[in-house]
N, C-alpha and C positions, 0 to 999 in steps of 0.2 A: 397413125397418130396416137392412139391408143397405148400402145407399147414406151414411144418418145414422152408421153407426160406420164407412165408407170415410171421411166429410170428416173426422173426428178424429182420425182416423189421421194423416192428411194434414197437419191443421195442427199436430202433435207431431213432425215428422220435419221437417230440412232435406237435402235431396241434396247430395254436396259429391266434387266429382271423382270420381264415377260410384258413388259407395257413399252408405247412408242413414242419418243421424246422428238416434238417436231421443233423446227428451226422457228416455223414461223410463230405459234402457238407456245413452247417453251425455250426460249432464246437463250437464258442465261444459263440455264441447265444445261442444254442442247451444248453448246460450247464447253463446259465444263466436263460433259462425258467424252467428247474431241478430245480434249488435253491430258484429261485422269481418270479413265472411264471406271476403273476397280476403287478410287475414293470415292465417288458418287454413288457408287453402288451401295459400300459399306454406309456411308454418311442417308441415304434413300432409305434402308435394311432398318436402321437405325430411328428414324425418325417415326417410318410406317411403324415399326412394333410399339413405340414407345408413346405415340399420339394419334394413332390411326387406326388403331386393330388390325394392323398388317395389310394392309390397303397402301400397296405402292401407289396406286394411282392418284389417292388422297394425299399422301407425302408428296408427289410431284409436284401437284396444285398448289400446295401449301409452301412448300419449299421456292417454289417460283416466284409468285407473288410476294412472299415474304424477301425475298432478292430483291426485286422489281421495285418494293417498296424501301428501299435501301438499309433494308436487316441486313446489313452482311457481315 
């Protein structure tokens, strides 16, 4: 059973510059790296340096919610 709830895990998360973008937790992102994964990266790269001290994982956060909140 063990194994059967590792692959779905698997296939709800995309990796994106060394951090894990889940489906359920970052939705809009999560979709956006599906579609254009090398813009989100540069547009993530971007953000982290520029507002975050290079903290992808802060730019994730940030970048979500600010979506979520209909920044877009």
């Amino acid at each position: 059973m063990k194994k059967l709830s590792s692959f779905f895990e698997k296939k709800q998360s995309i990796k994106i510059l060394g951090e894990i973008l889940n489906q359920e937790s970052e939705p809009i992102l999560y979709q956006k790296a599906k579609t254009n994964k090398p813009e989100l990266k540069r547009q993530l790269k971007s953000v982290a340096e520029k507002w975050h001290q290079g903290s992808v994982r802060s730019a994730i956060l940030a970048l979500e919610s600010d979506l979520q909140h209909g920044l877009k």
